[in-house]
C-alpha atoms as a printed R data frame, in Angstrom:
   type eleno elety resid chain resno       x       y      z
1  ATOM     1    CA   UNK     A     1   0.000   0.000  0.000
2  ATOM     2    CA   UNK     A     2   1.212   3.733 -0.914
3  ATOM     3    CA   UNK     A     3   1.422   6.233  1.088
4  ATOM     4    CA   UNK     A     4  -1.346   7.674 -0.145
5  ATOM     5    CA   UNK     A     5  -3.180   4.702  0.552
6  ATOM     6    CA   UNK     A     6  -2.164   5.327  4.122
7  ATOM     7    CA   UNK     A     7  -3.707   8.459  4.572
8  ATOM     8    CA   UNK     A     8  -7.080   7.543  5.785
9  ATOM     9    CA   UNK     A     9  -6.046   4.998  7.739
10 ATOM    10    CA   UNK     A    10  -3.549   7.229  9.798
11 ATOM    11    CA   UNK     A    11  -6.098   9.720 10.020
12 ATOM    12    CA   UNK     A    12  -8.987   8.085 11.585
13 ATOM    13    CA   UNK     A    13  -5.491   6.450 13.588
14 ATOM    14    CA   UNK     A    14  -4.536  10.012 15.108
15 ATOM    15    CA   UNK     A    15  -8.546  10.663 15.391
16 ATOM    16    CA   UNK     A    16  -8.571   8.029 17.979
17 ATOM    17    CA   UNK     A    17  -5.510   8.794 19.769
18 ATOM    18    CA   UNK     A    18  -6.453  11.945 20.705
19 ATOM    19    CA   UNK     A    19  -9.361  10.596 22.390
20 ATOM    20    CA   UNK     A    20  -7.230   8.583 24.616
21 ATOM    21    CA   UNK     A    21  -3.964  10.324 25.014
22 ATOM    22    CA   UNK     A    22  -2.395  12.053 28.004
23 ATOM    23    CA   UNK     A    23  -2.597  16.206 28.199
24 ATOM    24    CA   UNK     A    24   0.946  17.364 26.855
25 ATOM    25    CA   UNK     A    25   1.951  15.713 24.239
26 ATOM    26    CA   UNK     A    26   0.125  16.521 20.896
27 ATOM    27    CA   UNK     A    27  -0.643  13.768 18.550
28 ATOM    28    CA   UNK     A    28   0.603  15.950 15.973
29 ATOM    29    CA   UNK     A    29   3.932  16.108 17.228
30 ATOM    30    CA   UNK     A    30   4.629  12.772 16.422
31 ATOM    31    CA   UNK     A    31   6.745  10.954 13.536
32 ATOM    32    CA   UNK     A    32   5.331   7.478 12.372
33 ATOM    33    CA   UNK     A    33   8.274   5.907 14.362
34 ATOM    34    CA   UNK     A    34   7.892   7.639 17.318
35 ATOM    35    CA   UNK     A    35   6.782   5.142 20.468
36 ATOM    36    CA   UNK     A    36   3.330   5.935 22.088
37 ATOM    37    CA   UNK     A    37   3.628   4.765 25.169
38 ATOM    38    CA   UNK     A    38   7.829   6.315 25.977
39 ATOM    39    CA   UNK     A    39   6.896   9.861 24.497
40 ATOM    40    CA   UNK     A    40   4.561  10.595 26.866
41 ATOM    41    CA   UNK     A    41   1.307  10.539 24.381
42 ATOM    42    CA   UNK     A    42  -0.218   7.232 25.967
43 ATOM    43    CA   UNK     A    43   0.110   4.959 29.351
44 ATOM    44    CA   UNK     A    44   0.035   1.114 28.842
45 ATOM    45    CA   UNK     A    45  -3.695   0.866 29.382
46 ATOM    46    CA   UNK     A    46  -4.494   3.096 26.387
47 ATOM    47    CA   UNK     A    47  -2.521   0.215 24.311
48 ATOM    48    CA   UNK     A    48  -5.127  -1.811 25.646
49 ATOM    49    CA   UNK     A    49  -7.689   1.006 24.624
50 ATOM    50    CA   UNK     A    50  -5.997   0.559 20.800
51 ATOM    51    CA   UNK     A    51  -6.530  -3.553 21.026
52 ATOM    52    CA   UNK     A    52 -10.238  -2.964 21.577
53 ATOM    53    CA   UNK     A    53 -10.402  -0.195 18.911
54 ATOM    54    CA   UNK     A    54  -8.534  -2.294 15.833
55 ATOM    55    CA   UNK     A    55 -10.844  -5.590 17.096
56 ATOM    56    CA   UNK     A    56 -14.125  -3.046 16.651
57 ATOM    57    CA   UNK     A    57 -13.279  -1.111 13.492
58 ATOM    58    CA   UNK     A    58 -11.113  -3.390 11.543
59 ATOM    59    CA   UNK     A    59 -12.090  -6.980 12.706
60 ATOM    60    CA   UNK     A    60  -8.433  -7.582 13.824
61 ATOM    61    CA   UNK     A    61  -8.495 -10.759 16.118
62 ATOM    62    CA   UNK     A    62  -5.806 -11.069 18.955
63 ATOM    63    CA   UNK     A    63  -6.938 -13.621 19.990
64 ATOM    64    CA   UNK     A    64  -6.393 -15.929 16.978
65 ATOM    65    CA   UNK     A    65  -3.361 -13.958 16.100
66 ATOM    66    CA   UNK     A    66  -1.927 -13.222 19.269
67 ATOM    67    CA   UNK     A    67  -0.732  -9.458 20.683
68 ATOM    68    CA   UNK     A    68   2.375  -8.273 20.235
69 ATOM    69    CA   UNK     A    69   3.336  -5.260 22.143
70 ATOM    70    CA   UNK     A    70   5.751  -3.989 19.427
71 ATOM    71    CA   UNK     A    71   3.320  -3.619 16.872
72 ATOM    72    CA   UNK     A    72   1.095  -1.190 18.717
73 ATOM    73    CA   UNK     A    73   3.836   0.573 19.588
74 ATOM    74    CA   UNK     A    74   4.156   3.622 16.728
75 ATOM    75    CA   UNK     A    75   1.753   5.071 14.858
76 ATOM    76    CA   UNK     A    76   3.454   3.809 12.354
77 ATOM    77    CA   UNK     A    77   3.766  -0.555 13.215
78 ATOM    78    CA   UNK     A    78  -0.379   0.506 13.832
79 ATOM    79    CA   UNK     A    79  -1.128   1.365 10.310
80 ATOM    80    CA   UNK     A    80   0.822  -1.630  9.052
81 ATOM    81    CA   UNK     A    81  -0.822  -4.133 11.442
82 ATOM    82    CA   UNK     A    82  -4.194  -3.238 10.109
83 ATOM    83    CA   UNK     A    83  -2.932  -2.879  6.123
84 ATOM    84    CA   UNK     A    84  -2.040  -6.792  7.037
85 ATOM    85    CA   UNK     A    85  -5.286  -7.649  8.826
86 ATOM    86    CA   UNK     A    86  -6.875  -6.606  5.393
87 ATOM    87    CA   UNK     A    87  -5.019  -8.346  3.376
């Protein structure tokens, strides 16, 4: 998928974490490789928050697939996780 392609996904992405992140740190402010949870933008339950989000809005299943910490863990590894979920 293009970068282009990307766009919508990393929008509705960054639409979500600002309904979850911590006061200081703007979404915005972040690079596609920067880590949530060690820049200050989300604590470890709002990866939790992001599990429950992909499973509702994309149909990704942890539970078949398992969950892997590292690929919640940019905005970036997000966006790829649910290109691959679709196939």
């Amino acid at each position: 998928m293009s970068g282009t392609d990307q766009a919508p996904l990393l929008d509705a992405l960054r639409q979500y974490l600002r309904t979850i992140q911590k006061p200081g740190v703007s979404v915005e402010s972040l690079a596609l490789d920067d880590p949530l949870v060690a820049s200050g933008l989300l604590d470890s339950l709002a990866i939790m928050q992001i599990v429950v989000w992909l499973e509702e809005r994309y149909g990704i299943d942890f539970a078949a697939s398992g969950f892997d910490p590292e690929r919640l863990a940019t905005m970036g590894s997000i966006v790829a996780l649910i290109e691959q979920s679709r196939g």
